[in-house]
CHARMM internal coordinates of N, CA and C (Angstrom, degrees):
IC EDIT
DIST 1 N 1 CA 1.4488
DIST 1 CA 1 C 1.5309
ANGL 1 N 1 CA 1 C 108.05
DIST 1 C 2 N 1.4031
ANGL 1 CA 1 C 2 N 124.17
DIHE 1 N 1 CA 1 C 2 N 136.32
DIST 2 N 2 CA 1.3690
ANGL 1 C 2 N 2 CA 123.42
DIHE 1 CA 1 C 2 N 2 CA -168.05
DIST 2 CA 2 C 1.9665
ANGL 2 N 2 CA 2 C 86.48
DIHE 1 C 2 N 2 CA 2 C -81.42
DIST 2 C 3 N 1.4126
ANGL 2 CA 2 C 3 N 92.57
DIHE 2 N 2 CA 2 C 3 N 171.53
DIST 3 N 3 CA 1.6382
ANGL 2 C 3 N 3 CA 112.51
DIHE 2 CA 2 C 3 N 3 CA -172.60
DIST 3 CA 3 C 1.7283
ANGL 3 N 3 CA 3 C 82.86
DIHE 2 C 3 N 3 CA 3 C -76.31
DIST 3 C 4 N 1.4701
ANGL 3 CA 3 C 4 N 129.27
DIHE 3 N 3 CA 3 C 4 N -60.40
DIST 4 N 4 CA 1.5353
ANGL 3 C 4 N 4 CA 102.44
DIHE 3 CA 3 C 4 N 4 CA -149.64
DIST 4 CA 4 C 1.5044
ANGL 4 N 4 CA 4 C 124.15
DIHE 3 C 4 N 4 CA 4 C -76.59
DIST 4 C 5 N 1.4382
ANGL 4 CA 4 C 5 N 99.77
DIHE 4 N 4 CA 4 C 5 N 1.06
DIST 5 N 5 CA 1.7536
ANGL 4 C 5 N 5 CA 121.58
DIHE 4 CA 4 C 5 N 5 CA 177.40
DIST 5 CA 5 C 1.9764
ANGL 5 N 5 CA 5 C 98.54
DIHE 4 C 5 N 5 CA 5 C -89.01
DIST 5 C 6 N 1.6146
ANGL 5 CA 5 C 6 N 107.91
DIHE 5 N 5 CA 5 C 6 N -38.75
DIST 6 N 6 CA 1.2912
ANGL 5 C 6 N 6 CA 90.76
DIHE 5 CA 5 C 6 N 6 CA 179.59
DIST 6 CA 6 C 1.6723
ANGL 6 N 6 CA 6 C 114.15
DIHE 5 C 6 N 6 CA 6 C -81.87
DIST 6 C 7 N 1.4175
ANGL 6 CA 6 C 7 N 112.39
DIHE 6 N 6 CA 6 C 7 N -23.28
DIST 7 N 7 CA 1.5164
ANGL 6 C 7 N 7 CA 102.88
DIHE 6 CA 6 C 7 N 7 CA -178.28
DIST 7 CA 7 C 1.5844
ANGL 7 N 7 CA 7 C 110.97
DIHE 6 C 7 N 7 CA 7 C -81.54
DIST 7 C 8 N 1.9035
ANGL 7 CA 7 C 8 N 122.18
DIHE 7 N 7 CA 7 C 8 N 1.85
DIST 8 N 8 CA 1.3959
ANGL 7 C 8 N 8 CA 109.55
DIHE 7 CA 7 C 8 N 8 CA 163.59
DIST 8 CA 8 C 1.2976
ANGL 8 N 8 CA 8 C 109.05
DIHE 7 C 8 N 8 CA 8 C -67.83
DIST 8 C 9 N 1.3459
ANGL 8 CA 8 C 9 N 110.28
DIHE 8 N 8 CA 8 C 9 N -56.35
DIST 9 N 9 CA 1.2979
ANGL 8 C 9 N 9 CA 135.46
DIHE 8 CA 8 C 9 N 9 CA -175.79
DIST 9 CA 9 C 1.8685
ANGL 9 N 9 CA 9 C 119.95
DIHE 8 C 9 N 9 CA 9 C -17.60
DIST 9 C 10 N 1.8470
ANGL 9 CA 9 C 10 N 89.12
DIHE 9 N 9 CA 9 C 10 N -60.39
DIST 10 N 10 CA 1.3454
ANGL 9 C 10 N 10 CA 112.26
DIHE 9 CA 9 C 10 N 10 CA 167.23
DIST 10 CA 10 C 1.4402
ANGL 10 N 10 CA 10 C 111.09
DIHE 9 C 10 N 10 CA 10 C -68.78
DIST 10 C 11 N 1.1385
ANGL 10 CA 10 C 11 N 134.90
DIHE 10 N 10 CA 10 C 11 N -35.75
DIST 11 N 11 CA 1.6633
ANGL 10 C 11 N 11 CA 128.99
DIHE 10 CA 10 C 11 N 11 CA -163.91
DIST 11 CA 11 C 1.9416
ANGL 11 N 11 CA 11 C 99.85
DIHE 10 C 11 N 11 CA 11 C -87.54
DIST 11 C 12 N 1.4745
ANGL 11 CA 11 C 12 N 100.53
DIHE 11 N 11 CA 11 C 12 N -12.88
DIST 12 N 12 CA 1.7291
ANGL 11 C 12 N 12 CA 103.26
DIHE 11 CA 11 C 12 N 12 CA 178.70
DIST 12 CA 12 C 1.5176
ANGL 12 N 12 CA 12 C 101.70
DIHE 11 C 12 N 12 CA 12 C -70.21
DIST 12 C 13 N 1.5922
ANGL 12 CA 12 C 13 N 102.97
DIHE 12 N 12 CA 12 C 13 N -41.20
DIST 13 N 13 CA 1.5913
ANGL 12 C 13 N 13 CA 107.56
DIHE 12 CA 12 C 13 N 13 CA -141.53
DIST 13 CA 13 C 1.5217
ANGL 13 N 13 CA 13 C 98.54
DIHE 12 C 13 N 13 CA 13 C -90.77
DIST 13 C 14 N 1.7552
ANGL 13 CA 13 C 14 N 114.12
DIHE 13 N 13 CA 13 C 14 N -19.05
DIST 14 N 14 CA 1.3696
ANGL 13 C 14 N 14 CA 106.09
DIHE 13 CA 13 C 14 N 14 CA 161.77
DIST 14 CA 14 C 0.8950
ANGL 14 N 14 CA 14 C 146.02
DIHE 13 C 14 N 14 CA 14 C -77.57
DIST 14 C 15 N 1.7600
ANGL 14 CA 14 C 15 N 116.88
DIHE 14 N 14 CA 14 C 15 N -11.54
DIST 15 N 15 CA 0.9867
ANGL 14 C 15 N 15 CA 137.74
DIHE 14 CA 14 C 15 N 15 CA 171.52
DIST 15 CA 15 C 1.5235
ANGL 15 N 15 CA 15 C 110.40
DIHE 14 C 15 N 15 CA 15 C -89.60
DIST 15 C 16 N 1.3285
ANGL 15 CA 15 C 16 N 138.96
DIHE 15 N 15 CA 15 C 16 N -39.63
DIST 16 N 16 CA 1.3185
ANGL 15 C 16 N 16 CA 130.76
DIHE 15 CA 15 C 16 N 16 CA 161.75
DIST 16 CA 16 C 1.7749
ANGL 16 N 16 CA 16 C 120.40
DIHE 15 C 16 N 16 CA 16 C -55.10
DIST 16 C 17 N 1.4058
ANGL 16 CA 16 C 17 N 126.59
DIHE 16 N 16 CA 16 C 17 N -30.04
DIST 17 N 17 CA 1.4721
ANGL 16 C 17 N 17 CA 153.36
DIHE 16 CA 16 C 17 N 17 CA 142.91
DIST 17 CA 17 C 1.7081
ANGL 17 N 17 CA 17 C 97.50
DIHE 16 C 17 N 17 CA 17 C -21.95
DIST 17 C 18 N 1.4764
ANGL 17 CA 17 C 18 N 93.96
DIHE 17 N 17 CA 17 C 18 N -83.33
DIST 18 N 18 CA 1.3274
ANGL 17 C 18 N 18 CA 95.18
DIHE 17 CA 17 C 18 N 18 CA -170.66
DIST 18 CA 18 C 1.7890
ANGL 18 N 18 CA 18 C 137.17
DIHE 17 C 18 N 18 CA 18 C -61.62
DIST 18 C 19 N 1.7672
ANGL 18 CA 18 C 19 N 109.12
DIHE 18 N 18 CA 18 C 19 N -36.89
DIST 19 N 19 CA 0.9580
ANGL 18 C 19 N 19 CA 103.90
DIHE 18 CA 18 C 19 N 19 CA 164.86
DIST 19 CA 19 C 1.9227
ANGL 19 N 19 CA 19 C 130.50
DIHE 18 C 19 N 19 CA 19 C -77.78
DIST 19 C 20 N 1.7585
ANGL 19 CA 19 C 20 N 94.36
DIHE 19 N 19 CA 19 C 20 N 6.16
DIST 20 N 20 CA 1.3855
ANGL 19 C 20 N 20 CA 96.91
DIHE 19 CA 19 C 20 N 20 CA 179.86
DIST 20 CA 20 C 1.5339
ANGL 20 N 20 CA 20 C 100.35
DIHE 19 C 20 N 20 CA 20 C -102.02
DIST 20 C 21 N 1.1454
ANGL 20 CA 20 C 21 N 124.39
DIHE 20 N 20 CA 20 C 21 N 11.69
DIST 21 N 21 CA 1.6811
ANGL 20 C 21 N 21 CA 121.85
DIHE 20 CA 20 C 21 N 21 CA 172.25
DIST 21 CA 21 C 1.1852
ANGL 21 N 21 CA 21 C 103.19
DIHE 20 C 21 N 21 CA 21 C -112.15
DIST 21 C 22 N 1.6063
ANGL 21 CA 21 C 22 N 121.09
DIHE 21 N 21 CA 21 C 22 N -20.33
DIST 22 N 22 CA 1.4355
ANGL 21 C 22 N 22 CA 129.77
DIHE 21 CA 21 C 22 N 22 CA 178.90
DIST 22 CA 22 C 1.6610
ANGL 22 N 22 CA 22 C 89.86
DIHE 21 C 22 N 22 CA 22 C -70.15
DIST 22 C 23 N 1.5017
ANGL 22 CA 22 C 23 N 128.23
DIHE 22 N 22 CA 22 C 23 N -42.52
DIST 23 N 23 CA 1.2468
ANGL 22 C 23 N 23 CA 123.95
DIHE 22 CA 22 C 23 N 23 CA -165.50
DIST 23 CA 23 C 1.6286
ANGL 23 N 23 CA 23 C 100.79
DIHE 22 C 23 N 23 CA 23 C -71.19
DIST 23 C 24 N 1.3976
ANGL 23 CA 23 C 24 N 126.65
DIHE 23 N 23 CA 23 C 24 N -25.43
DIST 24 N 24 CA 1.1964
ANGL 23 C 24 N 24 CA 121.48
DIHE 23 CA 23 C 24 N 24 CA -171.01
DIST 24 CA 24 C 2.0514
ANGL 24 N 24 CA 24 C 105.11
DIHE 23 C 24 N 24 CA 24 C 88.77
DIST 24 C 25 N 1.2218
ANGL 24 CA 24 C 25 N 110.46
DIHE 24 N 24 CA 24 C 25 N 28.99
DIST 25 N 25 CA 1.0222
ANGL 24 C 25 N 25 CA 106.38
DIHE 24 CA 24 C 25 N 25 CA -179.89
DIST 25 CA 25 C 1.9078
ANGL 25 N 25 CA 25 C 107.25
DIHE 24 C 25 N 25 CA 25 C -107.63
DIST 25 C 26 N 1.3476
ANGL 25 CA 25 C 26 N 102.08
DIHE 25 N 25 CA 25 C 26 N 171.68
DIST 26 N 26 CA 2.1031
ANGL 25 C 26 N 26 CA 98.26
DIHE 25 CA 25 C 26 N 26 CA 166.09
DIST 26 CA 26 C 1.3471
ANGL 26 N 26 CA 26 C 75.39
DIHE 25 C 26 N 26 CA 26 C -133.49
DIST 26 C 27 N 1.6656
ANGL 26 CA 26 C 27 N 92.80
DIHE 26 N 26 CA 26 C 27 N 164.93
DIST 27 N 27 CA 1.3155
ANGL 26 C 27 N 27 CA 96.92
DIHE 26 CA 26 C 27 N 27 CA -165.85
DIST 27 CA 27 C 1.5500
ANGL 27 N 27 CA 27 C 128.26
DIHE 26 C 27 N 27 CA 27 C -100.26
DIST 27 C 28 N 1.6169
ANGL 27 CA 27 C 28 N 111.29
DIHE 27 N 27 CA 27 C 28 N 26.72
DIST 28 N 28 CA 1.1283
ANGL 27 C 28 N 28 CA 128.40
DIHE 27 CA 27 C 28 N 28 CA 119.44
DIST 28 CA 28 C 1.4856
ANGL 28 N 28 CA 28 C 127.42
DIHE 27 C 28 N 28 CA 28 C -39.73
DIST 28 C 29 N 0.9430
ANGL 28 CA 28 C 29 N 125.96
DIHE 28 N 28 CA 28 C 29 N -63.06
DIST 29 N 29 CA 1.7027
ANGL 28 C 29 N 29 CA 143.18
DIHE 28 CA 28 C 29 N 29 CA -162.95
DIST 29 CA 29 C 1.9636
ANGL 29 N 29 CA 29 C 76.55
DIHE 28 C 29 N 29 CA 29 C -69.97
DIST 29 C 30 N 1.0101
ANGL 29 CA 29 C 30 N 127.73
DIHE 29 N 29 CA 29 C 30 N -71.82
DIST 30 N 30 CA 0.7750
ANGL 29 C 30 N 30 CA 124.89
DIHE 29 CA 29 C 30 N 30 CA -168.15
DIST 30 CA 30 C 1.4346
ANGL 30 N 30 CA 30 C 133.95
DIHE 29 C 30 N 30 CA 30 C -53.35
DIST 30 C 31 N 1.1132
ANGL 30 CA 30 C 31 N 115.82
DIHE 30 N 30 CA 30 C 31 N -32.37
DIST 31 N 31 CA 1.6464
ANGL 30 C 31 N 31 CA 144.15
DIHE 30 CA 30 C 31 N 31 CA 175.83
DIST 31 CA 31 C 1.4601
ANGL 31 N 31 CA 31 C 97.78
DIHE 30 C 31 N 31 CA 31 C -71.62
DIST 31 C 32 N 1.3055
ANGL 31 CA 31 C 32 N 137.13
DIHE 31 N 31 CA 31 C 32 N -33.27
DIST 32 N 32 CA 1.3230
ANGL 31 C 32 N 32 CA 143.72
DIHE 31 CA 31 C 32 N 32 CA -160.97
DIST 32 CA 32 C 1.6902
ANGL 32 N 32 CA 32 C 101.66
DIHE 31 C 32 N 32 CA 32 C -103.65
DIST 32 C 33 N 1.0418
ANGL 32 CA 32 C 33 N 121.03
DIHE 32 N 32 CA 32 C 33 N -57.43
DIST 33 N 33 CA 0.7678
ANGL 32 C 33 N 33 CA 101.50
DIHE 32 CA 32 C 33 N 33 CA -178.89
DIST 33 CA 33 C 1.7356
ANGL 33 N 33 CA 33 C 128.84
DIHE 32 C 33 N 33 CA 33 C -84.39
DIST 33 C 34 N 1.3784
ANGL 33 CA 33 C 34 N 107.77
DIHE 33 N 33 CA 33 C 34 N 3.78
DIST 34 N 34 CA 1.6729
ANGL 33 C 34 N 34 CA 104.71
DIHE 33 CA 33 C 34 N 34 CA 169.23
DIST 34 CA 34 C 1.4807
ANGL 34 N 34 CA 34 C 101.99
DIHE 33 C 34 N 34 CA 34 C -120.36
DIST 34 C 35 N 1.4780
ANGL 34 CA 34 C 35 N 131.14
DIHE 34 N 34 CA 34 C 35 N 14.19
DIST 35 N 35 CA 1.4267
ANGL 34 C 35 N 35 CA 129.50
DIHE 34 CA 34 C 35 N 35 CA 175.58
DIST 35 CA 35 C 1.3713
ANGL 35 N 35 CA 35 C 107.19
DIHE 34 C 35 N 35 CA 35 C 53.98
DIST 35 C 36 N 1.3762
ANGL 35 CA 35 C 36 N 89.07
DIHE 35 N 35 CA 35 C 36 N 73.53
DIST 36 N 36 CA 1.9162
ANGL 35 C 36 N 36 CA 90.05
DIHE 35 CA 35 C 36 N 36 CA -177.50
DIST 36 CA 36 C 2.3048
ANGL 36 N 36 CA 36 C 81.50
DIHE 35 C 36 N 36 CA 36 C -146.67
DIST 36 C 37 N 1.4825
ANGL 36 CA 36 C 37 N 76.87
DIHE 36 N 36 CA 36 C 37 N 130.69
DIST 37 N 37 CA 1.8496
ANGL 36 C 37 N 37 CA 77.00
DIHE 36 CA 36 C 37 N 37 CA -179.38
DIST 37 CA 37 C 1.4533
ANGL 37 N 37 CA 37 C 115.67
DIHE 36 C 37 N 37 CA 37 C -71.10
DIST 37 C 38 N 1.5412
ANGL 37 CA 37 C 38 N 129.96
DIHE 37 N 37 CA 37 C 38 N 127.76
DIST 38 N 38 CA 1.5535
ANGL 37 C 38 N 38 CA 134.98
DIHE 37 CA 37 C 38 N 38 CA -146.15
DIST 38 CA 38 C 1.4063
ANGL 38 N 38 CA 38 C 74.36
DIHE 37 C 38 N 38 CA 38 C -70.97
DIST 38 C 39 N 1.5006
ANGL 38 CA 38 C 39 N 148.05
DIHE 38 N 38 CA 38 C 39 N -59.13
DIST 39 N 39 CA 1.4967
ANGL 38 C 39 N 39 CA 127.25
DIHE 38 CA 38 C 39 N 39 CA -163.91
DIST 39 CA 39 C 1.7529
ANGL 39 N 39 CA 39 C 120.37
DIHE 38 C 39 N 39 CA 39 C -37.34
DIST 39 C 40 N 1.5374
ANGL 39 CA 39 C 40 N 106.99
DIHE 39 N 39 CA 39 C 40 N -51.78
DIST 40 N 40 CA 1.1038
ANGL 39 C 40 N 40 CA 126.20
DIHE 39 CA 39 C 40 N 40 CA 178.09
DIST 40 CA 40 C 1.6969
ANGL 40 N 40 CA 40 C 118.49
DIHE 39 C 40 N 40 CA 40 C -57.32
DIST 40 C 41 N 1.3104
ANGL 40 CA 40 C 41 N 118.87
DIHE 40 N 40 CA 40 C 41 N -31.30
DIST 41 N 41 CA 1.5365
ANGL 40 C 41 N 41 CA 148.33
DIHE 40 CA 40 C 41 N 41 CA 177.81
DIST 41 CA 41 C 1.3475
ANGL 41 N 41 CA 41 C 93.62
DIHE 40 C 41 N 41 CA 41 C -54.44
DIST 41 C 42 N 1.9431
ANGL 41 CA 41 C 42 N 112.49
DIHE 41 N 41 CA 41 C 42 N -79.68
DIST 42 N 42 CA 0.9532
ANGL 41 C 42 N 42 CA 134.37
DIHE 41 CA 41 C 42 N 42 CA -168.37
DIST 42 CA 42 C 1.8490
ANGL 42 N 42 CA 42 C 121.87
DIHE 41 C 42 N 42 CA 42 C -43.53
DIST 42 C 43 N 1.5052
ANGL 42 CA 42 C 43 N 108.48
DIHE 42 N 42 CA 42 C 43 N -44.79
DIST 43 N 43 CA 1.3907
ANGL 42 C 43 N 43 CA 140.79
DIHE 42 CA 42 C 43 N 43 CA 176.92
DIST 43 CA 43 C 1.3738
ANGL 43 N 43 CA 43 C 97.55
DIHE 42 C 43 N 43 CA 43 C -65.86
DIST 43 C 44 N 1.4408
ANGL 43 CA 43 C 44 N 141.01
DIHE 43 N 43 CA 43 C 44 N -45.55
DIST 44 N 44 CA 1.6647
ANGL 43 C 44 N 44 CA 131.09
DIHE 43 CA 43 C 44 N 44 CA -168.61
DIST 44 CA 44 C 1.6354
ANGL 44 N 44 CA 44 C 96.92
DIHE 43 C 44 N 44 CA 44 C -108.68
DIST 44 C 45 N 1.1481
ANGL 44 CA 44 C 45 N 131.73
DIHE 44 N 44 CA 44 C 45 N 28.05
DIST 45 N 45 CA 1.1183
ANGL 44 C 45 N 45 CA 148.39
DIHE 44 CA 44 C 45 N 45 CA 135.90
DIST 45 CA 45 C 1.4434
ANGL 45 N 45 CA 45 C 153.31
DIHE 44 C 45 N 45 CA 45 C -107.15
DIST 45 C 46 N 1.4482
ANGL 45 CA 45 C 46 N 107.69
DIHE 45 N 45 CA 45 C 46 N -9.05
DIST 46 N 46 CA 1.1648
ANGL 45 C 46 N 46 CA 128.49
DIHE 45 CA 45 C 46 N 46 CA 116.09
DIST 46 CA 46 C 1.3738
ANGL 46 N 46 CA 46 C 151.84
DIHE 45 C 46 N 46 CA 46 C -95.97
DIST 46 C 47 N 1.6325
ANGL 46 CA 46 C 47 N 105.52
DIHE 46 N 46 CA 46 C 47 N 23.81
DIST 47 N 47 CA 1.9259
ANGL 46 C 47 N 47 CA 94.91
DIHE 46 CA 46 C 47 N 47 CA 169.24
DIST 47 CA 47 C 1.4541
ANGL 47 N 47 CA 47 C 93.83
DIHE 46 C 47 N 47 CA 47 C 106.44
DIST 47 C 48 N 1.0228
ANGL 47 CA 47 C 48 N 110.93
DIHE 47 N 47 CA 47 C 48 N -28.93
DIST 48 N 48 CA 1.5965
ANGL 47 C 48 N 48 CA 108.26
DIHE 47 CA 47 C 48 N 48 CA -158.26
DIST 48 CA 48 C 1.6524
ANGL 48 N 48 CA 48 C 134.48
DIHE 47 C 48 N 48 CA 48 C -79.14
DIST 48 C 49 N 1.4342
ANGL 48 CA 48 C 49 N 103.08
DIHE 48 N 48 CA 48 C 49 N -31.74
DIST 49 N 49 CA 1.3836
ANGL 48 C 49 N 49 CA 136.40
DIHE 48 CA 48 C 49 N 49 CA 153.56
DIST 49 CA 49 C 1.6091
ANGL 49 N 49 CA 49 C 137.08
DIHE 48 C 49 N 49 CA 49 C -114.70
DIST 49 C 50 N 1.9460
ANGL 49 CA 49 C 50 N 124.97
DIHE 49 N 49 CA 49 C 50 N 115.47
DIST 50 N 50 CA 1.1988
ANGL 49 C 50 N 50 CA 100.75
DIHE 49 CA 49 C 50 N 50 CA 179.63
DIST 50 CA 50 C 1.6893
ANGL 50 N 50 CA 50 C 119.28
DIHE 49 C 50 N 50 CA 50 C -83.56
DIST 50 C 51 N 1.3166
ANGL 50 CA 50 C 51 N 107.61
DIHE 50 N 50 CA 50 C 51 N 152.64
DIST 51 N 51 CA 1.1248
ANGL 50 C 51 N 51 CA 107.24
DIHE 50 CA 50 C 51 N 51 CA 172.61
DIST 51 CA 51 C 1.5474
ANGL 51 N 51 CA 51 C 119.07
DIHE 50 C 51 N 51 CA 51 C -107.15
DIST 51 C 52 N 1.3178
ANGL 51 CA 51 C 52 N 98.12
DIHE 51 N 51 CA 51 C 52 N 153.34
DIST 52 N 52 CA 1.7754
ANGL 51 C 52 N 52 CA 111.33
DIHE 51 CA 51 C 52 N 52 CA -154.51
DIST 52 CA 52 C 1.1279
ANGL 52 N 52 CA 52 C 89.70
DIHE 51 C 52 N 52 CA 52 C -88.71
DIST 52 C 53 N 1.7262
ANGL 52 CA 52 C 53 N 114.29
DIHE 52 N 52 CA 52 C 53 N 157.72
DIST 53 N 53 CA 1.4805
ANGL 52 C 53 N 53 CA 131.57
DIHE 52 CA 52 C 53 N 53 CA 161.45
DIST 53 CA 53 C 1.1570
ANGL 53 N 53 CA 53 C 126.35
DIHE 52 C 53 N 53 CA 53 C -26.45
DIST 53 C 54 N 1.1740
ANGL 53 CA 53 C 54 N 133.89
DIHE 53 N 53 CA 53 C 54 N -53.12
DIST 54 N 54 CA 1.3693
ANGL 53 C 54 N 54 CA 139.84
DIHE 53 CA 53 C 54 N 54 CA 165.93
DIST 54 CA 54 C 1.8487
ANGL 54 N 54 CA 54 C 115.35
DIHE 53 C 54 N 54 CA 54 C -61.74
DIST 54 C 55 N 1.3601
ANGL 54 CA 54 C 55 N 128.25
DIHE 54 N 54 CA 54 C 55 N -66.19
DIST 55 N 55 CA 1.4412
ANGL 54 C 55 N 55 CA 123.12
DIHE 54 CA 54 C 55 N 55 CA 171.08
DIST 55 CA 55 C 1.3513
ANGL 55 N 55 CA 55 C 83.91
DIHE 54 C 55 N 55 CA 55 C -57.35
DIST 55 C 56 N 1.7008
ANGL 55 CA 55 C 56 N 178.26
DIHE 55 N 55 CA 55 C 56 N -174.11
DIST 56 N 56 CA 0.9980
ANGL 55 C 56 N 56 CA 116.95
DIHE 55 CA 55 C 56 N 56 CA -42.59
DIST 56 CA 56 C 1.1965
ANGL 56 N 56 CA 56 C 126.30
DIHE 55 C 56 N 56 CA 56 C -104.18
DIST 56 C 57 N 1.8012
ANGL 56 CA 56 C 57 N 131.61
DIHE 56 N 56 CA 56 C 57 N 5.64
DIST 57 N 57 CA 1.3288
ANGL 56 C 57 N 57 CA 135.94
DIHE 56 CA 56 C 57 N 57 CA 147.11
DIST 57 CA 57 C 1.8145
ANGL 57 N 57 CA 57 C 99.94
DIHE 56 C 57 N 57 CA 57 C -49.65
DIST 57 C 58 N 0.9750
ANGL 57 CA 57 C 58 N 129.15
DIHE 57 N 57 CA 57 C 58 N -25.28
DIST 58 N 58 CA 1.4760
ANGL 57 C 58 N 58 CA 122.30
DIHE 57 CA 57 C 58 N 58 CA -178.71
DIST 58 CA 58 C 2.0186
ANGL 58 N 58 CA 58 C 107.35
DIHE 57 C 58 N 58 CA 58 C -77.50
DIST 58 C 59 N 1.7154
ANGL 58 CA 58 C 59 N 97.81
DIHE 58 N 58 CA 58 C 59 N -57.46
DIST 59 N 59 CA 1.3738
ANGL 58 C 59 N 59 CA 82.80
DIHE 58 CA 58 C 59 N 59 CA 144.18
DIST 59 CA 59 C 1.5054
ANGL 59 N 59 CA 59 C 161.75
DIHE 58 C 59 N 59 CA 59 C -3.63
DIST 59 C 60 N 1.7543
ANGL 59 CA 59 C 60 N 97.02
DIHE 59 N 59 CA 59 C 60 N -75.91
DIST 60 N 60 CA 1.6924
ANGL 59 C 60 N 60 CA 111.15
DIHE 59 CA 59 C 60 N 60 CA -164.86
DIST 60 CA 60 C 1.8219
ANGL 60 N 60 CA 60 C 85.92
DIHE 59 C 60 N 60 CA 60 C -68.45
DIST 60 C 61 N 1.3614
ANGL 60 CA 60 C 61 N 99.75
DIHE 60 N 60 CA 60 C 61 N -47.15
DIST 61 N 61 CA 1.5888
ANGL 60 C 61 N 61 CA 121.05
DIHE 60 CA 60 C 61 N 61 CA -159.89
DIST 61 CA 61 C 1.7772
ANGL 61 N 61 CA 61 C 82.07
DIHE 60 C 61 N 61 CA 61 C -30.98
DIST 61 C 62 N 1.3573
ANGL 61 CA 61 C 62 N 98.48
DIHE 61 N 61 CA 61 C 62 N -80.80
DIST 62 N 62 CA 1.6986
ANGL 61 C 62 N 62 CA 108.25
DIHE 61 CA 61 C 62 N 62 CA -144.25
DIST 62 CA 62 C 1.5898
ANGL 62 N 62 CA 62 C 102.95
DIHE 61 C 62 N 62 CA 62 C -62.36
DIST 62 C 63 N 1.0783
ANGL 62 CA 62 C 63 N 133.31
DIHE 62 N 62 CA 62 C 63 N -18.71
DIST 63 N 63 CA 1.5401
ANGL 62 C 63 N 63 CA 150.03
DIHE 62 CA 62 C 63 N 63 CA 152.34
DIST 63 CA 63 C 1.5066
ANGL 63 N 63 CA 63 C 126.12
DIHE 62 C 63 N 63 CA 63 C -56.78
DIST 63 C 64 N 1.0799
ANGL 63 CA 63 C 64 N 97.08
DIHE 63 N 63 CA 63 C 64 N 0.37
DIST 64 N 64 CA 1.7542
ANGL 63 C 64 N 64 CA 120.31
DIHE 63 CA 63 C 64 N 64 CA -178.26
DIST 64 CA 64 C 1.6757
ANGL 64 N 64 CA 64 C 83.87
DIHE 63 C 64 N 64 CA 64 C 32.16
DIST 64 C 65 N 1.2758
ANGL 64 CA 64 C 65 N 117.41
DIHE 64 N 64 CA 64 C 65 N 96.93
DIST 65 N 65 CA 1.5131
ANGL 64 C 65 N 65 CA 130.31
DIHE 64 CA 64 C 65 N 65 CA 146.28
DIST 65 CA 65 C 1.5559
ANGL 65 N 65 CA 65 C 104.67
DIHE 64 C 65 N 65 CA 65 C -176.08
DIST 65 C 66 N 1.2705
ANGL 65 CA 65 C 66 N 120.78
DIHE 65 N 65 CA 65 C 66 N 169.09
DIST 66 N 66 CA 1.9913
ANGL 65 C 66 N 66 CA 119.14
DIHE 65 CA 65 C 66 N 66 CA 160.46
DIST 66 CA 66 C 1.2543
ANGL 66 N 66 CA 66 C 125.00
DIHE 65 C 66 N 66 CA 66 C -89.91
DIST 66 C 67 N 0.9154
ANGL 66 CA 66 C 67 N 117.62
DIHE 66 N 66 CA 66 C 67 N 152.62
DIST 67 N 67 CA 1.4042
ANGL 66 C 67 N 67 CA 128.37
DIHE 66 CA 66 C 67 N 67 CA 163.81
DIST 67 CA 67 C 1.5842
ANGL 67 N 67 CA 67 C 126.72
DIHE 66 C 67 N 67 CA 67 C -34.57
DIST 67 C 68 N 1.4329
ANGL 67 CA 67 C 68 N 101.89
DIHE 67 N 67 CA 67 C 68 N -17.73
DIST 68 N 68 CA 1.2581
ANGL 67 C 68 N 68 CA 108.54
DIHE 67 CA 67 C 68 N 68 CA -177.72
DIST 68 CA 68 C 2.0796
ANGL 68 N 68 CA 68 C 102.77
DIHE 67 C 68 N 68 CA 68 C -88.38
DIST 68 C 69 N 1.4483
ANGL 68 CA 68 C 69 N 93.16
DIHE 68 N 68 CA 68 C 69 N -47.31
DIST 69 N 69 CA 1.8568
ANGL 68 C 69 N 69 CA 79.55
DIHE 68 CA 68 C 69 N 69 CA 164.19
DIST 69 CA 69 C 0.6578
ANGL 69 N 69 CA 69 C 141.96
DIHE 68 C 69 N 69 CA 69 C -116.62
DIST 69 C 70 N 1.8393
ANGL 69 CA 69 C 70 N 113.46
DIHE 69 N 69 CA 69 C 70 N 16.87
DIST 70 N 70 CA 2.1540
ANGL 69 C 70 N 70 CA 103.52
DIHE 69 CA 69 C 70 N 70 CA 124.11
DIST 70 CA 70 C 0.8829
ANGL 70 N 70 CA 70 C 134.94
DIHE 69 C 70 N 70 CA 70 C -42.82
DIST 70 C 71 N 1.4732
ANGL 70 CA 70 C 71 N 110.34
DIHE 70 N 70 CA 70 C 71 N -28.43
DIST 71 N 71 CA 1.6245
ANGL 70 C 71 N 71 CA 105.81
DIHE 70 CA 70 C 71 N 71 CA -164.39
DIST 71 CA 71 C 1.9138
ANGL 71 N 71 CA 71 C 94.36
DIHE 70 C 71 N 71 CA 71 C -118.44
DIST 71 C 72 N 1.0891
ANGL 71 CA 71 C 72 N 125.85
DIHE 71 N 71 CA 71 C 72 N 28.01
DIST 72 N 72 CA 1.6898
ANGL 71 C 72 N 72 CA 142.69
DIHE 71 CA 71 C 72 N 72 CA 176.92
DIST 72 CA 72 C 1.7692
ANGL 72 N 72 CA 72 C 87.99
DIHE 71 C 72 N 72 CA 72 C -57.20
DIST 72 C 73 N 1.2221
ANGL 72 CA 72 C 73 N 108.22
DIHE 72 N 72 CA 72 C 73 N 161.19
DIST 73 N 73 CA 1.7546
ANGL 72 C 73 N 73 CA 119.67
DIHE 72 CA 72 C 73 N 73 CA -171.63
DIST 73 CA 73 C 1.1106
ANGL 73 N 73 CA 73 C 138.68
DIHE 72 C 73 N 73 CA 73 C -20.02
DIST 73 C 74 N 1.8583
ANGL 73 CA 73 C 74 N 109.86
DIHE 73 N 73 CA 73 C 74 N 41.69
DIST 74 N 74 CA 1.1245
ANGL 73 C 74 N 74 CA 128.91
DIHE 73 CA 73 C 74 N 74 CA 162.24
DIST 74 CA 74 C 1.4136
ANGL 74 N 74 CA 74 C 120.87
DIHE 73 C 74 N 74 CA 74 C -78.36
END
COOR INIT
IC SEED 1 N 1 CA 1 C
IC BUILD
């Protein structure tokens, strides 16, 4: 994986991290309630897995924000 594909990767997964602790969620709570498997959660929150267009409009959704500012000056 090139560095500037892995440091999006990471700047996605910190920012989804953060507004889901801002939500007061773990990402259990979170995995459950938008049907997203907590392994898979865990993986696009650390860098580790990308997530496709759709899991992350499912994302912004349950994060009460869009896709457009998750992904704001990344």
């Amino acid at each position: 994986m090139s560095s500037d594909k892995h440091a999006l990767l990471l700047a996605v997964g910190k920012r989804i991290r953060a507004l889901r602790i801002q939500k007061g969620w773990t990402q259990t709570d979170m995995a459950v309630y938008l049907d997203i498997n907590r392994g898979h959660i865990s993986d696009i929150e650390r860098g580790k897995r990308e997530a496709g267009l759709i899991t992350l409009q499912i994302i912004a959704r349950g994060l009460d924000t869009t896709m457009a500012r998750l992904l704001k000056g990344l």
